[in-house]
VEXTIBA-513377 format. One record per residue (C-alpha): x, y, z; residue in one letter; residue number from 1; chain. Coordinates in nm, 2 decimals, padded with zeros to 4 digits. Layout:
! residues N
NODE       c1       c2       c3   rest    nr   kette
NODE        X        Y        Z      a   NUM       A
...
This chain:
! residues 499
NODE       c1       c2       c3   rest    nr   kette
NODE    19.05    10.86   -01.68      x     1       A
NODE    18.91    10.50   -01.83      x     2       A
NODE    19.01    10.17   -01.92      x     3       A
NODE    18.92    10.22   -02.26      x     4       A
NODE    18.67    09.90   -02.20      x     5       A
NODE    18.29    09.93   -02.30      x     6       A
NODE    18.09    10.04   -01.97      x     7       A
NODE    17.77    09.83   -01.82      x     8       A
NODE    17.51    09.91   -01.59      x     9       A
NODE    17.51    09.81   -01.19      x    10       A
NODE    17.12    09.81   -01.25      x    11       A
NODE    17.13    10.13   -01.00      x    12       A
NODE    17.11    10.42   -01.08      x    13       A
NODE    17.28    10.62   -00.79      x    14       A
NODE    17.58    10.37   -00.84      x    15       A
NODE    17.63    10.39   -01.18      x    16       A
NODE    17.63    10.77   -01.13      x    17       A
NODE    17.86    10.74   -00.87      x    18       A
NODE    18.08    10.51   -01.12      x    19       A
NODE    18.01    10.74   -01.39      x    20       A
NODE    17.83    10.55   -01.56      x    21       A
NODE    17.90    10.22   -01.49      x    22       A
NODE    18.12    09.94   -01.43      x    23       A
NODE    18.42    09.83   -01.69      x    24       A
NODE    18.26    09.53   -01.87      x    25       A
NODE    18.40    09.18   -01.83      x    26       A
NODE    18.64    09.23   -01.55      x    27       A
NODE    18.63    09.05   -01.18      x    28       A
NODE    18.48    09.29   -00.86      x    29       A
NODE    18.42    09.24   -00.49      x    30       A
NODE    18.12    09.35   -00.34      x    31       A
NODE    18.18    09.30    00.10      x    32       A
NODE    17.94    09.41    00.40      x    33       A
NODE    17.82    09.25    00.68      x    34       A
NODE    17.50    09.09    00.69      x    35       A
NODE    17.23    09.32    00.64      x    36       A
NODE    17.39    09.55    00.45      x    37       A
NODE    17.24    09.50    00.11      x    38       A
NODE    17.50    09.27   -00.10      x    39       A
NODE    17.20    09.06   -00.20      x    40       A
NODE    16.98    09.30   -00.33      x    41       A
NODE    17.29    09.46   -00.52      x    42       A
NODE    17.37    09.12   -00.71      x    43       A
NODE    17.02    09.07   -00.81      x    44       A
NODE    16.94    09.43   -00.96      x    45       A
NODE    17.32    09.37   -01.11      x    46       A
NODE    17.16    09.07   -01.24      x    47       A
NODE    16.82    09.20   -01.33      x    48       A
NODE    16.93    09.43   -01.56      x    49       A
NODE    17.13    09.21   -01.74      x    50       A
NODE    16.79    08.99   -01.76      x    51       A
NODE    16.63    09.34   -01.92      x    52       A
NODE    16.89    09.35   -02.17      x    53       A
NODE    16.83    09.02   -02.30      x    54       A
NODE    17.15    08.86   -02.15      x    55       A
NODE    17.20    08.53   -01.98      x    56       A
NODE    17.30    08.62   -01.63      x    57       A
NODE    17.39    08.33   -01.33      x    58       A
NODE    17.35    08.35   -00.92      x    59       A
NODE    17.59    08.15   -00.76      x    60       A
NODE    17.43    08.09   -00.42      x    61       A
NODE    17.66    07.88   -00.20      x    62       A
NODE    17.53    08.04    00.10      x    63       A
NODE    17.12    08.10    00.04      x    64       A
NODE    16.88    07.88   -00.10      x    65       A
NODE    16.72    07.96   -00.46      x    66       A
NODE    16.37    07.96   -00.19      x    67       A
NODE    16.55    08.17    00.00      x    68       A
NODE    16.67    08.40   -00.31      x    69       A
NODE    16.31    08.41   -00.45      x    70       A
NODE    16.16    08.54   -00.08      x    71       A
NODE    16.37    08.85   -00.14      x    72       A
NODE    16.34    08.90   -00.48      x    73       A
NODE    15.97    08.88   -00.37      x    74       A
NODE    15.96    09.12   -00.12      x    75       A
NODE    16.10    09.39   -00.39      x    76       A
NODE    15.84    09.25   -00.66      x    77       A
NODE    16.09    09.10   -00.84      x    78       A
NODE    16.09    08.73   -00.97      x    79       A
NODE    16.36    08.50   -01.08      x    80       A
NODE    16.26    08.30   -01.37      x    81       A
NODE    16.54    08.46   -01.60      x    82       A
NODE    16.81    08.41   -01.39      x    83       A
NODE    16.97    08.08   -01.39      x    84       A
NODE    17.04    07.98   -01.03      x    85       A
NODE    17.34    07.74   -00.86      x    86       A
NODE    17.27    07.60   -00.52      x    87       A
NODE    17.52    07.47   -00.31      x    88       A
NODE    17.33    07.12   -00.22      x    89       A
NODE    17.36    07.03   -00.59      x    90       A
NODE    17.71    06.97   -00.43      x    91       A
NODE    17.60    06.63   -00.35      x    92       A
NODE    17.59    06.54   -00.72      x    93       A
NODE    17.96    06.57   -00.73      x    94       A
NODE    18.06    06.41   -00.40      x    95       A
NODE    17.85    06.13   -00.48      x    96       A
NODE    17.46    06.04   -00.41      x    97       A
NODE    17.51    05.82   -00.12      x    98       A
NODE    17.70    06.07    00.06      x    99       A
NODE    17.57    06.35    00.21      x   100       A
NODE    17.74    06.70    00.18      x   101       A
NODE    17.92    06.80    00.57      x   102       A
NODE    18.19    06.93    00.71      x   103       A
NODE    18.34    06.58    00.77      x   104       A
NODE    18.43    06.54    00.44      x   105       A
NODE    18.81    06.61    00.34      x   106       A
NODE    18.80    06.96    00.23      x   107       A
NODE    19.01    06.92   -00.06      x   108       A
NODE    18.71    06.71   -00.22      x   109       A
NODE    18.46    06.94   -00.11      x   110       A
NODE    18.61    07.28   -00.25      x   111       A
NODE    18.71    07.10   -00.57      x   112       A
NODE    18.38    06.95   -00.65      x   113       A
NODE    18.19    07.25   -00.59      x   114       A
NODE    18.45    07.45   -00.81      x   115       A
NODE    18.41    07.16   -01.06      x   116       A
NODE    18.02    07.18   -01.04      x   117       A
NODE    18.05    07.58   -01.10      x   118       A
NODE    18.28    07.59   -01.39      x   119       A
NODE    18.05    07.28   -01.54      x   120       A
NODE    17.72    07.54   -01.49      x   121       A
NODE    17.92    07.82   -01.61      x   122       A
NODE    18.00    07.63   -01.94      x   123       A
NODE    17.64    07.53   -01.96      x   124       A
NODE    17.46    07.87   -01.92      x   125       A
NODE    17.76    08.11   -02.08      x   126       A
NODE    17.63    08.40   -01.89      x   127       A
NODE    17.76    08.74   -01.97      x   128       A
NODE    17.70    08.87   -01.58      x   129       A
NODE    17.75    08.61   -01.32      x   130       A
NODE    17.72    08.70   -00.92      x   131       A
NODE    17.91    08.44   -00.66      x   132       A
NODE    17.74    08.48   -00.34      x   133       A
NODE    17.93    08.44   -00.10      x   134       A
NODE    18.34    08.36   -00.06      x   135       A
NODE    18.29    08.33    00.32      x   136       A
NODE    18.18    07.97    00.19      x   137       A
NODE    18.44    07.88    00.03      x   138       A
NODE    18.68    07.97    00.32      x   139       A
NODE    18.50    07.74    00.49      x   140       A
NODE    18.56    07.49    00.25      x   141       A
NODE    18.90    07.57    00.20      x   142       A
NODE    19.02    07.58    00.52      x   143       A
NODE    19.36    07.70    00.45      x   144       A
NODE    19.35    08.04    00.36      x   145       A
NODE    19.69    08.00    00.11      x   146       A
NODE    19.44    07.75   -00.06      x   147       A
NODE    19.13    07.94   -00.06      x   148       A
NODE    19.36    08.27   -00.18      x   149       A
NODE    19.50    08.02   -00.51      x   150       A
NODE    19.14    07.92   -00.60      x   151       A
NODE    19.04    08.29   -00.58      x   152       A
NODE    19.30    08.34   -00.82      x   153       A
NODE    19.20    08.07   -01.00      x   154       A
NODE    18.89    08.16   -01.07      x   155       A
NODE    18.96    08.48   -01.19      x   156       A
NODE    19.19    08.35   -01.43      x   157       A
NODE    18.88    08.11   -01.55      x   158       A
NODE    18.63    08.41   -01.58      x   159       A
NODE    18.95    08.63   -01.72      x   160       A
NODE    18.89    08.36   -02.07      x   161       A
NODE    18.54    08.44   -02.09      x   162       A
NODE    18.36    08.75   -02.16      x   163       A
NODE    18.15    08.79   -01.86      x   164       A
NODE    18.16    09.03   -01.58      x   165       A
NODE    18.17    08.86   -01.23      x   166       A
NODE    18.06    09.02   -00.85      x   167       A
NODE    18.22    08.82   -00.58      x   168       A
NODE    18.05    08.89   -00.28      x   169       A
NODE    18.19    08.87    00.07      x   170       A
NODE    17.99    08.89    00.39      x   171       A
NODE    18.30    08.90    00.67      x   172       A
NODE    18.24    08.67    00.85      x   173       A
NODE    18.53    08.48    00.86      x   174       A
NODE    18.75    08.72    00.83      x   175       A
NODE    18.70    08.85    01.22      x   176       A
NODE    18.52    09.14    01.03      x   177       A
NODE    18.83    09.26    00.84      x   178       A
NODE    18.90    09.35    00.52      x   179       A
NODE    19.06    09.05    00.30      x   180       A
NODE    19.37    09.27    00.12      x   181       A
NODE    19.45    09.01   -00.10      x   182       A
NODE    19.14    08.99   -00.24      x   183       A
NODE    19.14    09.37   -00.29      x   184       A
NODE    19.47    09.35   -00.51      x   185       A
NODE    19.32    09.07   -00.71      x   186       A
NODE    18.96    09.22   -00.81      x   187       A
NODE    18.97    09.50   -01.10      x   188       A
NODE    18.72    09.72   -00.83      x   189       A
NODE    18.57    09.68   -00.48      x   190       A
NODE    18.27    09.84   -00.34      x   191       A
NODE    18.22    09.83    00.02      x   192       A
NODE    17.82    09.87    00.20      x   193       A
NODE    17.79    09.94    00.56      x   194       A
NODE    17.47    09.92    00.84      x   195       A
NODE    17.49    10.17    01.12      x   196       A
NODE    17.28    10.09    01.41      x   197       A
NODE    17.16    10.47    01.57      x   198       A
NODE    17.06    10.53    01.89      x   199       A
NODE    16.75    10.60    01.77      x   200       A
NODE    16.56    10.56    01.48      x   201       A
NODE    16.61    10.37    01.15      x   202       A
NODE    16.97    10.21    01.10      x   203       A
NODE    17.18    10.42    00.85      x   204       A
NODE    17.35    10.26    00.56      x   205       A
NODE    17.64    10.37    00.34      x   206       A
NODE    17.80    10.28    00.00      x   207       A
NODE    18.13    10.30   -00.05      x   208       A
NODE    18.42    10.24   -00.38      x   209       A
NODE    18.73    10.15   -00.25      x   210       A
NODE    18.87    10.13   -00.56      x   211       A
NODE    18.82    10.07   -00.95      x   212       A
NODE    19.10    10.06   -01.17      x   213       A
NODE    19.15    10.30   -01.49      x   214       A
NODE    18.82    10.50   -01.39      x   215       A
NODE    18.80    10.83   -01.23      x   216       A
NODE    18.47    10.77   -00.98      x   217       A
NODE    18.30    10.95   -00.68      x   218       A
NODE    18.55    10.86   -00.35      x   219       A
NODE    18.41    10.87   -00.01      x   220       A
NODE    18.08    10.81    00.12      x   221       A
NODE    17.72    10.79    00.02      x   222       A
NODE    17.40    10.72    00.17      x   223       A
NODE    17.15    10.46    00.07      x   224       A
NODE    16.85    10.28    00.15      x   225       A
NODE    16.68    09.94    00.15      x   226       A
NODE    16.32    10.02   -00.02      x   227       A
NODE    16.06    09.80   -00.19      x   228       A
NODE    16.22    09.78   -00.56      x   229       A
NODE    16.59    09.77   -00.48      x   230       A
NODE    16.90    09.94   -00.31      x   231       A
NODE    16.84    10.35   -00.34      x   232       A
NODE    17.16    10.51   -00.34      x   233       A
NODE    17.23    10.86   -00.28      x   234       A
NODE    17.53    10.98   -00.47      x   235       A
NODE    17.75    11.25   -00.24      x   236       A
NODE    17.63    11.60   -00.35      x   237       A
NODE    17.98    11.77   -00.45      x   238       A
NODE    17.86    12.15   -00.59      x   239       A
NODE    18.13    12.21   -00.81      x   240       A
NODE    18.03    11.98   -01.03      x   241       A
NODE    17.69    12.20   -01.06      x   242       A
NODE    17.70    12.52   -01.21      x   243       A
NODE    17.43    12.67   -01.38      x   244       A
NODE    17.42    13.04   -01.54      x   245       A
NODE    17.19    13.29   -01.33      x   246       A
NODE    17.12    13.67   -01.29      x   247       A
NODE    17.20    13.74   -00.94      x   248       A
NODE    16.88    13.97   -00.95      x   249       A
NODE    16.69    14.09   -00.63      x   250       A
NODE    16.38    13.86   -00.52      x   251       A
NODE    16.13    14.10   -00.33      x   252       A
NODE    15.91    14.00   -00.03      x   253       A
NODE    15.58    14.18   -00.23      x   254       A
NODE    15.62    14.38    00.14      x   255       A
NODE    15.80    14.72    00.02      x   256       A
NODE    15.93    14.79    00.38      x   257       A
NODE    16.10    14.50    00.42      x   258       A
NODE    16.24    14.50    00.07      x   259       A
NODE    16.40    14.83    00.19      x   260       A
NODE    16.63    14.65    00.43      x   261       A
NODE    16.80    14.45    00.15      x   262       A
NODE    16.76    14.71   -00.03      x   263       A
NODE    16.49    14.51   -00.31      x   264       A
NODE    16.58    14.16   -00.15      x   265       A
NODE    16.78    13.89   -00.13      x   266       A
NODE    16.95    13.79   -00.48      x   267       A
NODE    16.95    13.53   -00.62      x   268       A
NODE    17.18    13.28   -00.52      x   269       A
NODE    17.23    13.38   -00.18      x   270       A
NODE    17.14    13.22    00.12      x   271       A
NODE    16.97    13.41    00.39      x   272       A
NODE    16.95    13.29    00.80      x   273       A
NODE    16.62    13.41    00.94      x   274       A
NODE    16.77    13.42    01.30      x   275       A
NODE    16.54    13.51    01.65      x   276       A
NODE    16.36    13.32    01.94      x   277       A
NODE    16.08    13.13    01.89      x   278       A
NODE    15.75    13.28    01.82      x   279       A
NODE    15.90    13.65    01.66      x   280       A
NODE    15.78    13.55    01.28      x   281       A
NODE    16.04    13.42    01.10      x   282       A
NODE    15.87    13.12    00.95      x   283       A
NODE    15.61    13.39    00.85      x   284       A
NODE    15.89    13.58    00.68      x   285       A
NODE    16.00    13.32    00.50      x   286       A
NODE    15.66    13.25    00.39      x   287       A
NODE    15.60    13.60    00.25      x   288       A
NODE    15.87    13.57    00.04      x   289       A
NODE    15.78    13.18   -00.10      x   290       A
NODE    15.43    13.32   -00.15      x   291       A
NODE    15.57    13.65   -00.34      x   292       A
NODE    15.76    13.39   -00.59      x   293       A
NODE    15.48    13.16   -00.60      x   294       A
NODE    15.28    13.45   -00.69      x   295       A
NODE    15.58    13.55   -00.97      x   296       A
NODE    15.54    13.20   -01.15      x   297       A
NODE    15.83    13.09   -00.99      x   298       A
NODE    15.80    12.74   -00.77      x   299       A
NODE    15.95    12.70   -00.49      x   300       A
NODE    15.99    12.42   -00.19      x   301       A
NODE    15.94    12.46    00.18      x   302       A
NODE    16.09    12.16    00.40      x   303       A
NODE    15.91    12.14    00.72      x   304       A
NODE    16.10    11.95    01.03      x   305       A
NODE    15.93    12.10    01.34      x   306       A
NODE    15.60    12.18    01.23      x   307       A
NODE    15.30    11.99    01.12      x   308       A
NODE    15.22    12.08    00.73      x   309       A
NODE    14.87    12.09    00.82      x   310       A
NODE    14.92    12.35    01.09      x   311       A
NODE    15.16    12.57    00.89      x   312       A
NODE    14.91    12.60    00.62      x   313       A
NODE    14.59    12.69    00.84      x   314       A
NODE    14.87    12.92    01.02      x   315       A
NODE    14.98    13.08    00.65      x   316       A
NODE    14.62    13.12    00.56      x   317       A
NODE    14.50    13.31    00.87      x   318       A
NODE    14.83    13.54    00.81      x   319       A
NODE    14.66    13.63    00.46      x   320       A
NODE    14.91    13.39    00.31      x   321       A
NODE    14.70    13.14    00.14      x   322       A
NODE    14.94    12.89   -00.01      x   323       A
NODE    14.68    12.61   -00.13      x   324       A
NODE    14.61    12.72   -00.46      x   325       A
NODE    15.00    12.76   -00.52      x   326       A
NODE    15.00    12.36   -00.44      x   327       A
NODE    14.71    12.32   -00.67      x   328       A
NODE    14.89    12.48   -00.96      x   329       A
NODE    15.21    12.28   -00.91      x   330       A
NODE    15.41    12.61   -00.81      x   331       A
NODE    15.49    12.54   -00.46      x   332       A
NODE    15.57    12.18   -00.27      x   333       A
NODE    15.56    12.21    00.12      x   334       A
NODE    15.73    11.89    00.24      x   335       A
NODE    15.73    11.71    00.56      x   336       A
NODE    16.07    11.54    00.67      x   337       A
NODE    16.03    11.27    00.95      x   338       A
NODE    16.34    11.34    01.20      x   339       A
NODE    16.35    10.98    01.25      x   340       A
NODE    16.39    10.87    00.93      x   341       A
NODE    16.58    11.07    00.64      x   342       A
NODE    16.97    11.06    00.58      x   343       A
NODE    17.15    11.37    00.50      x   344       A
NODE    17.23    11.21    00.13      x   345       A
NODE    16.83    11.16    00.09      x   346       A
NODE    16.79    11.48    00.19      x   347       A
NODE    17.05    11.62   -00.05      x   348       A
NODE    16.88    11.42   -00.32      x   349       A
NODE    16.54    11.57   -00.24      x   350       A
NODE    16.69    11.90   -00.29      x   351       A
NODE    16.86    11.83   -00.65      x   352       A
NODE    16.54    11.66   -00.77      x   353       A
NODE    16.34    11.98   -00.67      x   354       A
NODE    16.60    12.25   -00.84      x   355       A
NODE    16.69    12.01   -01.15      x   356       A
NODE    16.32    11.82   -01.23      x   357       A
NODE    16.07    12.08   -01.08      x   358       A
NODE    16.30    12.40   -01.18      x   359       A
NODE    16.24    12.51   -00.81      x   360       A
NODE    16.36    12.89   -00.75      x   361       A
NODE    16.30    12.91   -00.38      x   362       A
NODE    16.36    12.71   -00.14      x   363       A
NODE    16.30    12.71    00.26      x   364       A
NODE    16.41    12.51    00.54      x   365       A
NODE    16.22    12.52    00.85      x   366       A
NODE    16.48    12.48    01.10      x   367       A
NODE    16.80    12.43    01.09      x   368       A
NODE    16.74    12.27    01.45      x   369       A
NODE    16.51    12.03    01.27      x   370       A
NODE    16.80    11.91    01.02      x   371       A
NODE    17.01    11.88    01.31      x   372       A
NODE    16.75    11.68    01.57      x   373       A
NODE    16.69    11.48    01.24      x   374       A
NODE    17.00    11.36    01.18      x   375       A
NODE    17.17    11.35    01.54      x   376       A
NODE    17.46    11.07    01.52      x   377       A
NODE    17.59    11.22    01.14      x   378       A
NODE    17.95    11.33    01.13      x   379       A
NODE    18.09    11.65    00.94      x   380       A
NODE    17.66    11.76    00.89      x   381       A
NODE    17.78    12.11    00.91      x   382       A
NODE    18.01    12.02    00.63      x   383       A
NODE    17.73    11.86    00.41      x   384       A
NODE    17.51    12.14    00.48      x   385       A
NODE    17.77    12.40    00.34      x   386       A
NODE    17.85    12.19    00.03      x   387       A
NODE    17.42    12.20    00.02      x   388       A
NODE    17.40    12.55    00.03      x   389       A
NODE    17.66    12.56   -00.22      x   390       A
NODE    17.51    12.39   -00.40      x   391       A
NODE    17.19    12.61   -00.40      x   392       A
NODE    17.40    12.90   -00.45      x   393       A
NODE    17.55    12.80   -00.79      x   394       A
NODE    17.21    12.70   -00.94      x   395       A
NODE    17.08    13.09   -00.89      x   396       A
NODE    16.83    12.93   -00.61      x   397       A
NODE    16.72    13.21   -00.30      x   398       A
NODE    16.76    12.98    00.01      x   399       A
NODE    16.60    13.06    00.31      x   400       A
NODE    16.73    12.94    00.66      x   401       A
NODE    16.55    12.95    00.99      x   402       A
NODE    16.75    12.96    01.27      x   403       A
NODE    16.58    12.98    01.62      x   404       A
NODE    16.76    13.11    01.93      x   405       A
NODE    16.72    12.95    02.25      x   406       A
NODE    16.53    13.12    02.53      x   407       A
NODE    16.23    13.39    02.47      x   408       A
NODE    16.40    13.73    02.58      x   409       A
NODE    16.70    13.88    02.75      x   410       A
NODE    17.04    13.71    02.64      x   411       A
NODE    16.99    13.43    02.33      x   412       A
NODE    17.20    13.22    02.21      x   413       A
NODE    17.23    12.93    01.91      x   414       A
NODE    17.37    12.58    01.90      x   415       A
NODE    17.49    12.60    01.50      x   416       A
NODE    17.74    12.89    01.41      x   417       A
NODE    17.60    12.85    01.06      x   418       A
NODE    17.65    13.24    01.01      x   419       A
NODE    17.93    13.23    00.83      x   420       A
NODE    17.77    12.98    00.51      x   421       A
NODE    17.52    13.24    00.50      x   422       A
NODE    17.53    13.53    00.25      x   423       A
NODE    17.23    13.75    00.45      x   424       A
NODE    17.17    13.71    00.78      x   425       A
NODE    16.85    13.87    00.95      x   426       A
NODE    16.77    13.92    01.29      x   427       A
NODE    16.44    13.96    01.48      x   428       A
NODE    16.44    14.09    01.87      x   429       A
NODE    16.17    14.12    02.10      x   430       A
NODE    16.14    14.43    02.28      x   431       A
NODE    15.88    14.64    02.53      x   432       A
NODE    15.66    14.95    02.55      x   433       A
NODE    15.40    15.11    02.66      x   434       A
NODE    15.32    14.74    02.86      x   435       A
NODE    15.35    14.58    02.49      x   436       A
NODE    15.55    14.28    02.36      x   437       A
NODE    15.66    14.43    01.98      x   438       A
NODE    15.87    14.29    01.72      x   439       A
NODE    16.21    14.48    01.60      x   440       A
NODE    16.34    14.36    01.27      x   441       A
NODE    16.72    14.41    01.18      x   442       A
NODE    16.96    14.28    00.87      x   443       A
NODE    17.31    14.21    01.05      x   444       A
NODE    17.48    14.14    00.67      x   445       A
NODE    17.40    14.15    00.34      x   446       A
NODE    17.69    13.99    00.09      x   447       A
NODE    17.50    14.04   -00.21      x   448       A
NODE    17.49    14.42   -00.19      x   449       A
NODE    17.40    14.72    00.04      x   450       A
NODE    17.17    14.67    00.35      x   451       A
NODE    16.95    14.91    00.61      x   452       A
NODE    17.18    14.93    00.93      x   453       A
NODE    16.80    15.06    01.06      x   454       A
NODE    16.60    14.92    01.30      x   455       A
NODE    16.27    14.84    01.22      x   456       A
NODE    15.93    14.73    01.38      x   457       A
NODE    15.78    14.41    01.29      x   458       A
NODE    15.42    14.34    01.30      x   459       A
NODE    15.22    13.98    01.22      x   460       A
NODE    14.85    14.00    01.21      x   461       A
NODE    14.57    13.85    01.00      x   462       A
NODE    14.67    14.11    00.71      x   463       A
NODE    14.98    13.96    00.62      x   464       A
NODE    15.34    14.09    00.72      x   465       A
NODE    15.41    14.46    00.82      x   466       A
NODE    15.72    14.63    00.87      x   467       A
NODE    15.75    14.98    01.01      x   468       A
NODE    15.94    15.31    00.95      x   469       A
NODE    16.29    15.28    01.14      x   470       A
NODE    16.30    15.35    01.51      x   471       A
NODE    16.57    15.58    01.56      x   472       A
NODE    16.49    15.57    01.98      x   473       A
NODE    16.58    15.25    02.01      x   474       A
NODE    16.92    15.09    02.20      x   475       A
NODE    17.03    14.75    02.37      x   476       A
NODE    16.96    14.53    02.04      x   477       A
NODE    17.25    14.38    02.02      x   478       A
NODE    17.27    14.31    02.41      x   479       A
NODE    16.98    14.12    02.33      x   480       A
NODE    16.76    14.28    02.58      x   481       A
NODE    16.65    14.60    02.30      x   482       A
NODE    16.44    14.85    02.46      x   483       A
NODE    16.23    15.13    02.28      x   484       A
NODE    16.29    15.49    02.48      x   485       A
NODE    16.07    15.70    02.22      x   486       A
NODE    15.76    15.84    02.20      x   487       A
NODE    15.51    15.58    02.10      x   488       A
NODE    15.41    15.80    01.77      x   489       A
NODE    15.61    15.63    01.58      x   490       A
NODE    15.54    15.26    01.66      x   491       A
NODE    15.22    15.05    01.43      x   492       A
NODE    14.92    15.01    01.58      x   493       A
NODE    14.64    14.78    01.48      x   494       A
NODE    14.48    14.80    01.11      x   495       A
NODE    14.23    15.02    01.08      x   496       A
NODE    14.34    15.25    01.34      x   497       A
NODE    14.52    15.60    01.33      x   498       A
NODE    14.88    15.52    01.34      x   499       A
């Protein structure tokens, strides 16, 4: 669905995306937040860009000094000297030199001289891309909002003769923090940007398109950020719009026991949950399995929320799982995501950077308590997260999924009843004999083809990962209180010793 109009860059990347690919060229659009919320620093990449492409561009400021205007640019490493500026003080020229520009003077000379002043720059610098920053000012100078509502229309019947595209930008706050309908109805599209205050942590901010006639864009929300070089938006990760072709083919462990229980391993394009309480190995599993594909050619990703990279990689290395010279090569990318910090849209486009730039086959995340302590106040994150692992799923990517249980033994229990999104889930129990703590490793489901219904004994030690023969004297595992009533012939002892 289009306009049949020639397309132009925002200047951002995430937006035009969102916009697919761009906005409709020479039409009028409204651009509203609160303060804070990024409108600024939208209208000057909107206007950089243009600068870029050799075009004449204008910055209406009627609310910000050009002083003030070049302290943000600044702070981005930007700098202004290509964009023609209009400052509200140069007012004064039209009311007259010996008067000075106030609220006292009749209103009607005011808004008209400044409108007079604006069309007389606009005639002067013919820009192709012109942002008006902001209409809060010009209710204020209006006063009556029937008048303010005809000079809005006015003035998109001036720009309407020209061939220019125009952002009108509206900071709310004369509007009692409302949306202004009217001026909806009258722009050709509106994008709306949002600052959430947390609780704790960094303030969130979102990105929305209201509308935009004749053009079939993203709906809904997005994530963004405020970085050095501009706005960073995060388009909404929908995963039907991502399919790639795959062979659904087992990925195996390089451990031949616990290959067994998914009968060769998980395929690809499944997501496995590595489910137990803390401390029974299954960040190690999942590591044995990112060091097998590492070890494949294959790269792979491993997000880390609770842990300390540094620790899990002297931890991996005493485990016989030396991932360094998989980092070295480029194969493998262990990442650390501050709770405090990262957006689920960031995270999301973390994740598509890593499967569509690096070609990542793998990928881990280290817990899913992490992603949820990370991102605490986020509505529908259970929702994102399935449309996430969906989105895995369809690119042919193994994902693995650590899940820890609360309490250490007896009855466990989880916060996240993620098992459904999950094509494989695996279980890992404590249980006790002979006056030992041991390891039983189980796999609960298996979508992707036939599973073990065994029980099996798990065993980490400084050789690596080792999985046992299946313990047929063995009962209460799904009470969660398992308990081992065999002989102890069958049960792994250390390496080196008789088993």
């Amino acid at each position: 669905m289009t306009d049949g109009t020639s397309r132009i860059s925002t200047g951002n990347e995430g937006l035009d995306l969102i916009l697919n690919g761009g906005l409709p060229a020479n039409r009028l659009y409204l651009v509203e937040g609160e303060p804070g919320s990024g409108k600024t620093t939208l209208g000057l990449q909107f206007l950089r860009h243009g600068v870029a492409a050799g075009e004449r561009v204008l910055y209406i400021t009627l609310s910000e000094t050009a002083e003030e205007l070049r302290g943000v640019a600044a702070s981005h490493g930007w700098d202004l000297d290509k964009i023609d500026l209009f400052e509200l003080s140069s007012a004064e020229e039209v009311l007259g030199d010996d008067r000075k520009q106030s609220v006292l003077h009749p209103w009607e000379i005011e808004l008209g001289g400044t409108i007079k002043l604006i069309q007389d720059e606009v005639e002067r610098v013919s820009p192709t891309r012109v942002v008006f920053d902001s209409l809060s000012e010009m209710r204020l100078l209006a006063q009556d909002p029937l008048r303010y509502r005809r000079q809005v229309l006015a003035l998109k019947q001036y720009f309407a003769t020209r061939e220019c595209t125009v952002l009108l930008v509206d900071d709310l706050t004369t509007n009692e923090g409302g949306r202004d309908s009217h001026l909806h109805s009258l722009c050709h599209g509106v994008v709306t940007l949002e600052r959430l205050t947390l609780e704790f942590g960094a303030a969130r901010r979102r990105l929305q398109v209201q509308k935009l006639r004749g053009v079939d864009f993203t709906a809904g929300y997005h994530d963004m950020e405020i970085r050095r070089g501009g706005l960073q938006v995060f388009p909404r990760l929908i995963a039907a719009e991502h399919h790639s072709p795959f062979v659904g083919e087992p990925t195996p462990s390089g451990v031949p026991e616990l290959d067994a229980l998914f009968s060769g391993g998980p395929l690809r394009g499944t997501c496995t949950l590595l489910t137990g309480p803390a401390g029974s190995g299954k960040s190690t599993i999942a590591l044995q399995y990112i060091h097998a594909a590492c070890a494949r050619g294959e790269k792979a990703t491993f997000f880390e929320f609770d842990e300390r990279v540094g620790t899990l990689m002297v931890r991996a290395k005493a485990m016989n799982l030396d991932l360094q010279p998989f980092i070295d090569q480029g194969l493998l990318n262990v990442q650390q995501i501050d709770p405090a910090q990262m957006s689920p849209g960031e995270f999301a486009s973390i994740l598509r950077r890593e499967v569509e730039a690096r070609g990542v086959r793998m990928v881990a995340i280290d817990s899913l308590n992490g992603y949820l302590a990370a991102m605490p106040e986020e509505k529908q994150l259970i929702l994102q997260m399935h449309e996430m692992l969906s989105y895995l799923n369809q690119q042919g990517v193994v994902t693995l999924l650590i899940n820890p249980q609360s309490g250490l033994v007896g009855g466990m229990s989880t916060s996240l009843n993620v098992s459904y999104v999950c094509d494989a889930l695996v279980l890992i129990r404590f249980f006790e004999a002979d006056g030992r703590i041991r390891k039983a490793i189980s796999v609960l489901k298996n979508r992707g083809g036939p599973h073990e219904d065994t029980i099996r004994e798990l065993r980490i030690d400084g050789g690596g990962v080792r999985v046992g023969q299946p313990l047929t004297q063995f009962k209460g595992v799904m009470t969660g209180t398992p308990e081992y009533v065999g002989k102890s012939g069958p049960l792994m002892e250390d390496r080196g010793l008789a088993e």
